[in-house]
C-alpha positions as CSV (number, residue, x, y, z in Angstrom):
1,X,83.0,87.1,110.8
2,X,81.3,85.8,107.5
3,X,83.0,83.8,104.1
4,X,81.4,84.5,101.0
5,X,81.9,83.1,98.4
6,X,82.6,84.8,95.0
7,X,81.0,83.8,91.8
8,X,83.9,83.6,89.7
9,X,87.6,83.7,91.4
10,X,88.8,87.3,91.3
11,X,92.2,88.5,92.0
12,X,93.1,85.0,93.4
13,X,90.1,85.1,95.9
14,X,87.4,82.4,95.4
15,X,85.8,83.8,99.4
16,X,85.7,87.2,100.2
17,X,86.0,87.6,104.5
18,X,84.8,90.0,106.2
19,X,84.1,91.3,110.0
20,X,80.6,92.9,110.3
21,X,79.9,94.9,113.2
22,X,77.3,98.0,114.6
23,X,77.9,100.9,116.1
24,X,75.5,103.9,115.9
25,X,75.4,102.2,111.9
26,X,76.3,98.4,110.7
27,X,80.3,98.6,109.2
28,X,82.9,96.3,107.8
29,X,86.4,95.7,108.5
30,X,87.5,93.6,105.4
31,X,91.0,94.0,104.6
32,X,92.6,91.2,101.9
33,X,93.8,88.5,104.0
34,X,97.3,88.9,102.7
35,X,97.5,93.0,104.3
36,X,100.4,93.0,107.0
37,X,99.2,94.5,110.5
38,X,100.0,98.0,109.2
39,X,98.4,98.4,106.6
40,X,95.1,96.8,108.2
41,X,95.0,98.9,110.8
42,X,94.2,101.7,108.3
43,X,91.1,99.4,107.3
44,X,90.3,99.3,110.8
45,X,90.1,103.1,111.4
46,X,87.8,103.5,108.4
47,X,85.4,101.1,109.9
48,X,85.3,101.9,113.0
49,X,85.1,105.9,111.8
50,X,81.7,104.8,109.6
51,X,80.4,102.8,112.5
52,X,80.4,105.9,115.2
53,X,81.2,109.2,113.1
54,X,78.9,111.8,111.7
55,X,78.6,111.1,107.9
56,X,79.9,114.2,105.9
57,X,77.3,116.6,103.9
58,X,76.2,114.9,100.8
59,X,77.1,117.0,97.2
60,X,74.6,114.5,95.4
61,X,72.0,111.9,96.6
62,X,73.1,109.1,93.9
63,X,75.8,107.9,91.6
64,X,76.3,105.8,88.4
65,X,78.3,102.1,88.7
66,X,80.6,100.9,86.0
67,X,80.6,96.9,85.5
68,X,83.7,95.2,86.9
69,X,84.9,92.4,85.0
70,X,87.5,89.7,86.5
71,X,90.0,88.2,84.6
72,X,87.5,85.8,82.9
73,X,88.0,83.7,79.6
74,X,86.4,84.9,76.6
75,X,83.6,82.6,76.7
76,X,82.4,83.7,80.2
77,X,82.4,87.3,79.7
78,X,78.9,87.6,78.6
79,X,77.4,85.5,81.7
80,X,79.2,87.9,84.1
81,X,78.0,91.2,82.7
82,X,74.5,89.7,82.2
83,X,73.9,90.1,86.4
84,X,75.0,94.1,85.8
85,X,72.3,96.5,84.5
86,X,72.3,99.5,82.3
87,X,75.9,100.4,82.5
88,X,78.0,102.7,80.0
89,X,81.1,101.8,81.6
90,X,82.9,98.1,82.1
91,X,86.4,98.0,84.2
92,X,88.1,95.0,82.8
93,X,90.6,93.4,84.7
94,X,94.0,92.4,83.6
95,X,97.8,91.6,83.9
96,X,96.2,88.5,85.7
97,X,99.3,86.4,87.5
98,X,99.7,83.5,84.5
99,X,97.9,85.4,81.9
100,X,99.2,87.3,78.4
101,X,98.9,90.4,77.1
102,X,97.2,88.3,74.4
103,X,94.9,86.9,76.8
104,X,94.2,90.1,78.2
105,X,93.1,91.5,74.4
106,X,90.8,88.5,73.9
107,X,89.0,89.5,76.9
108,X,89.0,93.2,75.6
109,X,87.9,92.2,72.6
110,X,85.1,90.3,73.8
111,X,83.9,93.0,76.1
112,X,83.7,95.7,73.0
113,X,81.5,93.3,70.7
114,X,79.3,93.0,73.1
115,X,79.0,96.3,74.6
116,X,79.9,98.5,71.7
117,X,79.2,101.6,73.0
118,X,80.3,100.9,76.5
119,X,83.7,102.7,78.0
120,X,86.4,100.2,79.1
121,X,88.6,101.0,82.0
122,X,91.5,98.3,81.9
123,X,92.7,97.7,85.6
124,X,96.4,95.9,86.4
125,X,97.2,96.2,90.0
126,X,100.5,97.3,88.9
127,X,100.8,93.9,86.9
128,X,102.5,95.1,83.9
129,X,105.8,96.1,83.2
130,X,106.2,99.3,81.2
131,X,107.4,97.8,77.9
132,X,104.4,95.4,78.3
133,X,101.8,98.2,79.0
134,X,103.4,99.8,76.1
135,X,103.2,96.8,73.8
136,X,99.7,96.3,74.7
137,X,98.5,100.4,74.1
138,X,100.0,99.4,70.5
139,X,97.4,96.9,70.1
140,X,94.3,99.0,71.5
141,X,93.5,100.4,68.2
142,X,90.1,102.0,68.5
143,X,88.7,100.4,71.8
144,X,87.1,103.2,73.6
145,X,89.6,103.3,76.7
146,X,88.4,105.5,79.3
147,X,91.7,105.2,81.2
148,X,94.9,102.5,82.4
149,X,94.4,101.9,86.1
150,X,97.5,101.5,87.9
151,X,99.2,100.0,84.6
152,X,102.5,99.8,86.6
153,X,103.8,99.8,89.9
154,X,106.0,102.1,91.0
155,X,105.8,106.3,90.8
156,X,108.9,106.4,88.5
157,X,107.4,104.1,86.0
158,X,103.7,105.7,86.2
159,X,105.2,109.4,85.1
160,X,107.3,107.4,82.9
161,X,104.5,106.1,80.7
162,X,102.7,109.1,81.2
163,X,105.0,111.0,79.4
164,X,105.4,108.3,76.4
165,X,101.7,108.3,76.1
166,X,101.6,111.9,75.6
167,X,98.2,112.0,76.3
168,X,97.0,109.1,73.8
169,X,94.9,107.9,77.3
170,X,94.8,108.6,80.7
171,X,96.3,107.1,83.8
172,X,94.6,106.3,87.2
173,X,96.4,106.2,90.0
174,X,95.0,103.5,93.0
175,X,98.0,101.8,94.7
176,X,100.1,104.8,94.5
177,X,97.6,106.1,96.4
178,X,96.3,104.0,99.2
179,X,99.6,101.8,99.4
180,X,102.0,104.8,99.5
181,X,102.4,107.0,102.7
182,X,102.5,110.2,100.9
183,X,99.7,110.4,97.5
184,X,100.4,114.0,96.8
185,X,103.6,112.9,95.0
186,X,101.3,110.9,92.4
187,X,100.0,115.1,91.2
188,X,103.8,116.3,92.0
189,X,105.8,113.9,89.7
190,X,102.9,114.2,87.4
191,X,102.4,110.8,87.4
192,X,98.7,110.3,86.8
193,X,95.5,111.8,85.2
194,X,93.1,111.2,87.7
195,X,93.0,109.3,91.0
196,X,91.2,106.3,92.9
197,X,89.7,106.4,96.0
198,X,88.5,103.8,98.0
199,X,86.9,104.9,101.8
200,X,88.5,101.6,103.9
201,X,92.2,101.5,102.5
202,X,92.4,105.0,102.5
203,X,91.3,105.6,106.4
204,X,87.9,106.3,106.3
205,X,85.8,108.7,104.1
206,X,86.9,111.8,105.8
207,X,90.5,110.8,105.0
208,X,89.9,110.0,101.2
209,X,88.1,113.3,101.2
210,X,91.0,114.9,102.4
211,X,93.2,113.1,99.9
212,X,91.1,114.0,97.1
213,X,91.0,117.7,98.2
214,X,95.3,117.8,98.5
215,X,95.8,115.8,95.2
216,X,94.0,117.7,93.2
217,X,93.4,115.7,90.5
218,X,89.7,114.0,88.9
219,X,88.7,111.3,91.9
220,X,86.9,107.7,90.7
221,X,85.5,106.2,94.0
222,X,85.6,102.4,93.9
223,X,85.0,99.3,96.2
224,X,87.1,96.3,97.9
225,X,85.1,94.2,96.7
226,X,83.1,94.6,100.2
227,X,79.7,93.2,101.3
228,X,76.8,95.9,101.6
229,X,77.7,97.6,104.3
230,X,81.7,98.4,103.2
231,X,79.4,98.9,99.9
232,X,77.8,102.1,101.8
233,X,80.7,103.5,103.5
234,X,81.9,103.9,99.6
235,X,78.8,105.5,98.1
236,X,78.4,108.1,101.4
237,X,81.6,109.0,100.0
238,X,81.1,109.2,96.5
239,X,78.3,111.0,97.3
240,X,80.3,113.2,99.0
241,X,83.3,114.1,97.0
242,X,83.6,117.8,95.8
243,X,83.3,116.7,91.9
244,X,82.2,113.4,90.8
245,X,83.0,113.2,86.6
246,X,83.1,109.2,86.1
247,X,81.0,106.1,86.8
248,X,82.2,104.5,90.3
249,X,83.1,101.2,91.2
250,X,80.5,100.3,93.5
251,X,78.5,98.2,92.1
252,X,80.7,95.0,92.9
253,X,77.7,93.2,94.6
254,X,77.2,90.9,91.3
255,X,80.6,89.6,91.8
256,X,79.3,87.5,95.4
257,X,77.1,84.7,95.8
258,X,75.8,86.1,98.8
259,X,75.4,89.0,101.0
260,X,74.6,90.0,105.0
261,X,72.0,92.7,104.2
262,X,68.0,92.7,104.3
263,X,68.6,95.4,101.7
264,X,71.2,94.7,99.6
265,X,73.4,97.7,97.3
266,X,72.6,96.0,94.2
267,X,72.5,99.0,91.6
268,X,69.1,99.5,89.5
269,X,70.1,100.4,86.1
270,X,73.8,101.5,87.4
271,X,71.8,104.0,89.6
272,X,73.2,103.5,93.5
273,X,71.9,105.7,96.4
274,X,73.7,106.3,100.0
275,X,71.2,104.5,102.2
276,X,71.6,102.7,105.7
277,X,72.3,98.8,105.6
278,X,70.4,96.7,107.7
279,X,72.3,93.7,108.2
280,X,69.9,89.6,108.5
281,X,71.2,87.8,111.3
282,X,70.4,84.7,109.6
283,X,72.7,85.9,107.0
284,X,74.9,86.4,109.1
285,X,74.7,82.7,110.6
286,X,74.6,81.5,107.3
287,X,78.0,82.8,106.0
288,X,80.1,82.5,108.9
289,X,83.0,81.9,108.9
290,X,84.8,79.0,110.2
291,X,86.0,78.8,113.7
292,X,89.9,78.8,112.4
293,X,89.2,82.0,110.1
294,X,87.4,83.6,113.7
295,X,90.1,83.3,115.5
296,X,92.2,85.0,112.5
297,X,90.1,87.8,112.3
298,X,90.0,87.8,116.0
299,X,93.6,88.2,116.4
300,X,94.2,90.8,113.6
301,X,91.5,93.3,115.2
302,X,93.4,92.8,118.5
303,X,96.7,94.1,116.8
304,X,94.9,96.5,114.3
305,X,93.6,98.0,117.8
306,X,96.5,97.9,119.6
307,X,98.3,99.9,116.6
308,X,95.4,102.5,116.2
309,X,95.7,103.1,120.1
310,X,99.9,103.0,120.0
């Protein structure tokens, strides 16, 4: 079990935990430590399915990484983008717990002067309200939005908006999908332009394969903000998936101050390739975690288990 820290705080988390472990290959069990037993368990198949499983055929033997932006003041934007390399994408995160919508458009604005050419992706977790998402498409003006991820929260208010929009941008789906026990209704209420995927919520990167296949809709493949091995179950799978049109979200490395692998997935001018992990046992020793957070982890894989075999 290792702690890691993050470089800036990001969603709330200033650590990021995680239980590393080998099979046949090294894999990750790193669910947020807020996830009920349930929802864990999902994580825990996924993990346990890269550790032992035969990795799918491969459609292409590298991908392209977006920079991921957390919901940073103005003045530190630059000095988190700086570790990211030769990107044409930047997913900026807002609808931060505290924040404004004004806040949020400072940040955006930043982002644009510095990167003029770059596509922004604006991620909420659902954070928004629809009249706020709406207030805050009326002050987008001529950023280059590549899409709204998860804008809103529930299905009703995602084909909601995507009706008022009318096709001014597009609409990701990614909670609606991994958080909901049936994604198909995200293509049947027409609720979304193009999907998330993400290999250890979703079940494993057969099961996101699957999802992709029965949704129908344009997949993005994106992290957890995982160490480099959950890192590498998410690029097997990007790598796999049918048609890949958009930069993934794999290349959240930058965002720790550390890592368990000799070879860590750090993208080379956005370029990332599926490779094995090797994992440094002084690493390892370095970032664990401490004995309270052992026994945590300890205890959830014990009940993730016990559900997986129930």
């Amino acid at each position: 079990m290792v702690s890691i820290p993050m470089r800036v705080p990001f969603r709330g988390l200033t650590n990021r935990e995680a239980v590393i472990f080998k099979g046949a290959r090294w894999s990750e069990f790193s669910p947020f430590v807020e996830y009920q037993d349930a929802e864990c368990a999902t994580w825990l198949k996924a993990a346990l399915s890269f550790a032992n499983d035969e990795l799918p055929p491969l459609k292409r033997d590298q991908i392209r990484v977006n920079a991921t932006l957390p919901a940073v003041l103005p003045e530190q934007v630059e000095s988190v983008l700086q570790r990211f390399s030769g990107f044409e994408t930047v997913k900026i995160k807002v609808a931060e717990k505290g924040q404004t919508i004004a806040e949020d458009l400072a940040r955006i604005q930043k982002v644009a002067n510095l990167y003029p050419t770059a596509k922004l992706r604006l991620d909420a977790n659902g954070g928004y309200s629809l009249d706020q998402v709406l207030e805050l498409v009326e002050q987008l003006g001529d950023f280059n939005i590549e899409y709204l991820e998860q804008p809103v929260t529930s299905l009703h208010e995602m084909a909601e908006l995507k009706a008022q929009l009318g096709g001014k941008l597009k609409i990701c789906a990614d909670e609606l999908i991994r958080k909901t026990g049936d994604p198909i209704a995200v293509a049947d209420a027409n609720a979304a332009d193009l999907i998330m995927l993400k290999a250890q919520p979703l079940g494993g990167i057969d099961a996101a394969l699957k999802i992709s296949k029965q949704v129908g809709l344009p997949s993005v493949v994106s992290s957890a903000i995982e160490t480099s091995v959950g890192l590498s179950m998410g690029v097997y799978l990007a790598c796999a998936v049918e048609e890949l049109d958009y930069d993934c979200g794999l290349g959240t490395l930058n965002l720790l101050a550390g890592d368990v692998a000799q070879n860590p997935l750090l993208a080379e001018n956005s370029i990332l390739r599926p490779e094995p992990i090797e994992v440094s046992e002084s690493l390892l020793e370095k970032y664990q975690a401490a004995p309270e957070r052992q026994e945590f982890w300890r205890n959830k894989v014990a009940r993730c288990l016990e559900l997986l075999e129930s």
